[in-house]
Wavefront OBJ file of the C-alpha trace (Angstrom):
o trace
v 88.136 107.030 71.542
v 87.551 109.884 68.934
v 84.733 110.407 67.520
v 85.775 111.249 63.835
v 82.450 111.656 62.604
v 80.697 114.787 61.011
v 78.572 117.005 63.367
v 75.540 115.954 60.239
v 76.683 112.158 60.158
v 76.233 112.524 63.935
v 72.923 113.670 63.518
v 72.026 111.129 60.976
v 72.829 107.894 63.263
v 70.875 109.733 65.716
v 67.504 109.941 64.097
v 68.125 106.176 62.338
v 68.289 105.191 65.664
v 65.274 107.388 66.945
v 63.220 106.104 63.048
v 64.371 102.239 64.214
v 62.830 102.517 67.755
v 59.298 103.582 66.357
v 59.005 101.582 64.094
v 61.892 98.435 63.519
v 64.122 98.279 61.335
v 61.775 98.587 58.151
v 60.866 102.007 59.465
v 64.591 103.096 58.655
v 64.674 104.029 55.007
v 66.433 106.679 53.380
v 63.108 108.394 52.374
v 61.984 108.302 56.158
v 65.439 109.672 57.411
v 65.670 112.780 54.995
v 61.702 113.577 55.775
v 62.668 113.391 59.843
v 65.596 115.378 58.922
v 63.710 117.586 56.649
v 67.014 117.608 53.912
v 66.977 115.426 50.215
v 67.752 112.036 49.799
v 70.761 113.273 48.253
v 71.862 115.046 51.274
v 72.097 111.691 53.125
v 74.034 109.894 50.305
v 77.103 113.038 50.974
v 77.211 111.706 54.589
v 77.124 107.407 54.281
v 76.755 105.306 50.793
v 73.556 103.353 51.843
v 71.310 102.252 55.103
v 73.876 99.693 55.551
v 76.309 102.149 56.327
v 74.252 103.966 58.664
v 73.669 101.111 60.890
v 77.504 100.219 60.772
v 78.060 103.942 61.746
v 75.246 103.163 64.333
v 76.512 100.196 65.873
v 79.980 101.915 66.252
v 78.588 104.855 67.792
v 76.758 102.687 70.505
v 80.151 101.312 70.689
v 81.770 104.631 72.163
v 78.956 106.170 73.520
v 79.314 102.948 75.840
v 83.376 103.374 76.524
v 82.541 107.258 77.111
v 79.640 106.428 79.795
v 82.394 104.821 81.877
v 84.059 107.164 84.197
v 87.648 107.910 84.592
v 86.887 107.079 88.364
v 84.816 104.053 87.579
v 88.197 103.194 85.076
v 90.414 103.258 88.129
v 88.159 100.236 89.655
v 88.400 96.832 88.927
v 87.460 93.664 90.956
v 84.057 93.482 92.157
v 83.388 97.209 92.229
v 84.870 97.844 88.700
v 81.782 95.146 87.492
v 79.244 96.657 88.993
v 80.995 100.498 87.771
v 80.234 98.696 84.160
v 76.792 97.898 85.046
v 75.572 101.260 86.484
v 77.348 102.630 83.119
v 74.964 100.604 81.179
v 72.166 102.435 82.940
v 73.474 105.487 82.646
v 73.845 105.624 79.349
v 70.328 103.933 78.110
v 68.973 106.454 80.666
v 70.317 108.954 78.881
v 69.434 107.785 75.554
v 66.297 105.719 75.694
v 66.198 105.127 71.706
v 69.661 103.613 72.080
v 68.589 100.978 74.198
v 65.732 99.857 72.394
v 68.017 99.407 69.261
v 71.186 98.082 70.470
v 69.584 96.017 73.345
v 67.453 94.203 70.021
v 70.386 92.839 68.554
v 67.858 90.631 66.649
v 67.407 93.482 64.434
v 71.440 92.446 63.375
v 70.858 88.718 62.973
v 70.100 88.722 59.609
v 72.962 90.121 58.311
v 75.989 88.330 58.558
v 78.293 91.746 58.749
v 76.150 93.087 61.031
v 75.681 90.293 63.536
v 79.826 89.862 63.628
v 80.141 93.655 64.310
v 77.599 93.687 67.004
v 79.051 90.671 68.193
v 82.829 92.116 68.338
v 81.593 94.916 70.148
v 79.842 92.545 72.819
v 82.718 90.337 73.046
v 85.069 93.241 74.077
v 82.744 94.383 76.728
v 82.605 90.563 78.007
v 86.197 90.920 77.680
v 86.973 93.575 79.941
v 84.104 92.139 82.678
v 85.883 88.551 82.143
v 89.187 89.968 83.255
v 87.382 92.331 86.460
v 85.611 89.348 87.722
v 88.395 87.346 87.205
v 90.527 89.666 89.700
v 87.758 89.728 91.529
v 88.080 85.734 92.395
v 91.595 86.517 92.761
v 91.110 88.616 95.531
v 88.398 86.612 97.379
v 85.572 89.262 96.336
v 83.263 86.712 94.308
v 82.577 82.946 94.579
v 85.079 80.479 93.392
v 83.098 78.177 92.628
v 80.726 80.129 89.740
v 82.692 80.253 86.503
v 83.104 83.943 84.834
v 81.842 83.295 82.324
v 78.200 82.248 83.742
v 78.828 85.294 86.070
v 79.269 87.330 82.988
v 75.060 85.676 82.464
v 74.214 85.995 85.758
v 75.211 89.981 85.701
v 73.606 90.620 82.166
v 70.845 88.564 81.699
v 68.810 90.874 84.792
v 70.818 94.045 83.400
v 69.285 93.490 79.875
v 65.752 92.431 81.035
v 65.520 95.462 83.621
v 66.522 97.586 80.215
v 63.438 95.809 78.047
v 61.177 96.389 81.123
v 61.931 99.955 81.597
v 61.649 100.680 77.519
v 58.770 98.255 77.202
v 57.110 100.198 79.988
v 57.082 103.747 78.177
v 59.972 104.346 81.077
v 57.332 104.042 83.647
v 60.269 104.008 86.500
v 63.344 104.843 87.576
v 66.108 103.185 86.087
v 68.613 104.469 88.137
v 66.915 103.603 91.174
v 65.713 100.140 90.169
v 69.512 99.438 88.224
v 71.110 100.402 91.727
v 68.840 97.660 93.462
v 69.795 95.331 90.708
v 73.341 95.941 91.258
v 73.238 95.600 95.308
v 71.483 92.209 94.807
v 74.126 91.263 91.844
v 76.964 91.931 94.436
v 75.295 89.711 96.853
v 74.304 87.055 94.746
v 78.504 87.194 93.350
v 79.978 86.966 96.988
l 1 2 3 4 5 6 7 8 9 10 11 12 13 14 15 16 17 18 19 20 21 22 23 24 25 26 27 28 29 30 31 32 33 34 35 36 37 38 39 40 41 42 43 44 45 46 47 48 49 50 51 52 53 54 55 56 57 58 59 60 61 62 63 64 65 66 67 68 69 70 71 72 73 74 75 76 77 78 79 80 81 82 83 84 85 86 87 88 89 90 91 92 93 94 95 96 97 98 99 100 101 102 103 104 105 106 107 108 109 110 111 112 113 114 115 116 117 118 119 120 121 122 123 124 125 126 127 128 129 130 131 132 133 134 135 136 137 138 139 140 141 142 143 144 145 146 147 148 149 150 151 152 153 154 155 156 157 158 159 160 161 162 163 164 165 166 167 168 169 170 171 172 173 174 175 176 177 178 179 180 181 182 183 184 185 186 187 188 189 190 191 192 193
């Protein structure tokens, strides 16, 4: 997907995201975000109308930051192997970005927006979406347990995903996550079969 976003707009998200995971989502005002990017208030307004837009803008760029993470390689998968190709993207890119994770992993910070929570839910519902139809090939070909439906699979595989992501953020990334998210998936793919 293209990214047709501003370079500066780019760099905006980036610190609302970096102002949100120090402090919540009262820590993001436009005051805050001009002083972290040392430019006017005005400056911001050229770029998005008001916060709201920012976190709009931020919520799509988790969005394709996630569809980029995933590989044309880990694409060509599907079945059991293109699940757990999804999962070790997840890691990858929170691993990457660590500020990213502690935002878009607190979808709480959403809920009390009505616009918000239905974007953030969209976006989840079209990652379900393509899981859904892996694991669903994946019964097909005899790779995961019939009797399990996908879509408490689809809890089974995030719930640990998502807490291993809070632990490792919560933690001051006191471990690996690659390491520990590569142990997760091995016992995900044996739990599955």
């Amino acid at each position: 997907m293209p990214d047709c976003r501003s370079k500066r707009q780019g760099e905006i998200i980036d610190h609302a995201i970096e102002l949100i995971a120090v402090g919540g989502i009262q820590n993001l005002t436009i005051k805050n975000l001009s002083a972290r990017l040392g430019v006017t208030e005005p400056a911001i307004y050229r770029h998005f109308a008001n916060k709201f837009e920012i976190v709009q803008a931020m919520i799509a760029s988790f969005d394709e930051a996630a569809d980029n993470e995933i590989t044309a390689a880990d694409r060509e998968k599907d079945g059991l192997a293109g699940v757990m190709a999804f999962v070790e993207s997840r890691f990858r890119l929170v691993a990457a970005k660590p500020s990213l994770a502690q935002v878009m992993f607190a979808e709480e910070i959403f809920m009390n927006d009505a616009e918000l929570s239905a974007q953030m839910l969209g976006m989840m519902h079209k990652h379900m979406g393509r899981l859904r139809a892996m694991l669903l090939d994946a019964r097909e070909a005899g790779e995961v347990r019939a009797d399990i439906s996908p879509d408490i699979m689809l809890r089974l595989i995030m719930g640990p995903v998502r807490l291993l992501i809070k632990q490792w953020g919560m933690s001051g990334y006191g471990f690996d996550l690659a390491s520990k998210g590569r142990e997760l998936i091995d016992a995900l793919s044996k739990t599955l079969r």
